[in-house]
N, C-alpha and C positions, 0 to 999 in steps of 0.2 A: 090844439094850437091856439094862442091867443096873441093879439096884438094889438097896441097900447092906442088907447084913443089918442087924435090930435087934436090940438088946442082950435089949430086955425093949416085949412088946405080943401082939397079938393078929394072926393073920393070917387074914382070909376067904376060902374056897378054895372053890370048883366053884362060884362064882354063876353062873346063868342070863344069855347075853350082854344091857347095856343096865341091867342092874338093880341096879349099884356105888353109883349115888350114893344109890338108894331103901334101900340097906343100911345105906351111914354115916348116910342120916335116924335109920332106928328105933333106931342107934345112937349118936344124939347126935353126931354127928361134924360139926362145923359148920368158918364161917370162922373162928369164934373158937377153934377147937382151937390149943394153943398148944406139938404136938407134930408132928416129922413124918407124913405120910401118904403112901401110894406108891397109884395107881390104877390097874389094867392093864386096857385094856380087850379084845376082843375077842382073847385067846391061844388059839394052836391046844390042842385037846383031842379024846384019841379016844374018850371016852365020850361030851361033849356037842358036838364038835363044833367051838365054840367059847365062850367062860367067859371070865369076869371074874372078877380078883384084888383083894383089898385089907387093904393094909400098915399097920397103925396100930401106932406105936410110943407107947410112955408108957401102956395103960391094956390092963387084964386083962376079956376080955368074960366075964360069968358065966354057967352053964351057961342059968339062965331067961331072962336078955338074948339069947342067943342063938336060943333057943329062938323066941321073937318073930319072926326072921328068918324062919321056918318059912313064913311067912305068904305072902311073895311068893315063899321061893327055896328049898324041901322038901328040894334036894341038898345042898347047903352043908354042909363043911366046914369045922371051927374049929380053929386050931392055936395054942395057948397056947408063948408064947416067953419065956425066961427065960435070963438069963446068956447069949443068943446062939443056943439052941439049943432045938428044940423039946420041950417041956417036957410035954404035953398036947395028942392030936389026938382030937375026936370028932366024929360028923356031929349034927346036928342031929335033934331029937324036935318034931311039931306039939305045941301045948300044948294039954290037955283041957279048958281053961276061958280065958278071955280077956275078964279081969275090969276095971272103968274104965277102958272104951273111952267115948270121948266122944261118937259118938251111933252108933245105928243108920242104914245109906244108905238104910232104908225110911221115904220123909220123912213117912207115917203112923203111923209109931209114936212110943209115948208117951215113949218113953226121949231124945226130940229135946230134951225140957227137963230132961233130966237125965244123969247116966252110966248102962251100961248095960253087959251080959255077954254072953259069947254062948261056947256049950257046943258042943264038938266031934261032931260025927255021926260022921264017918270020916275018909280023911284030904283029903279036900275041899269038905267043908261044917262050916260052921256053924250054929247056930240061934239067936237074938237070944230074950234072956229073956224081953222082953217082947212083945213082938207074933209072937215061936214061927217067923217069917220065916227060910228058907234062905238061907245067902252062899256064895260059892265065897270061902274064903280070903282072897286078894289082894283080894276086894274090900272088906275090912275094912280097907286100910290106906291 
């Protein structure tokens, strides 16, 4: 299988196998994207075994867009492409705050009728502003 280098984009490296298309969600990457996209799924990998790729040509991910990813896929790699050639490689950082989210998944909390935040514990919990409720990560997204 081969697939064509891009001039200029963003390329998603060590995803967790299964969890490509939950990456181009948080990153806007829809049917209307009106740029090539390459998706690989399941590539052998001797750290994880097996990992998902993905190839978005036309759009530069920024460091805090990325960061978001953190949420479902902690390993992940981003490699910044320019002129052809990689431009920018860094792994991803969880983000210490994770501010207008649209609601808390504790459907007792009051943040249901409104936007909400929720502040990092470590690197797999969070705590929802207002009702002070734990989340593992992923289940925020």
């Amino acid at each position: 299988m081969q697939v064509d280098k891009i001039e200029m984009g963003t390329v998603v490296d060590h995803i967790r196998s299964g969890q490509a298309y939950r990456v181009m969600k948080i990153l806007g990457i829809g049917e209307d994207y009106n740029h090539r996209v390459a998706v690989v799924l399941n590539v052998p990998s001797k750290a994880m075994g097996t990992k998902d790729i993905v190839k978005i040509e036309g759009k530069i991910v920024s460091p805090e867009a990325a960061n978001a990813l953190g949420l479902i896929a902690p390993e992940v790699t981003i490699n910044i492409i320019k002129g052809g050639k990689v431009e920018r490689k860094y792994p991803i950082t969880m983000p210490k705050e994770l501010g207008g989210m649209e609601k808390c998944p504790n459907p007792n909390c009051m943040s249901n009728e409104e936007k909400t935040a929720f502040f990092k514990l470590d690197n797999k919990k969070y705590r929802c502003y207002y009702c002070e409720r734990l989340f593992r990560a992923d289940e925020l997204v």
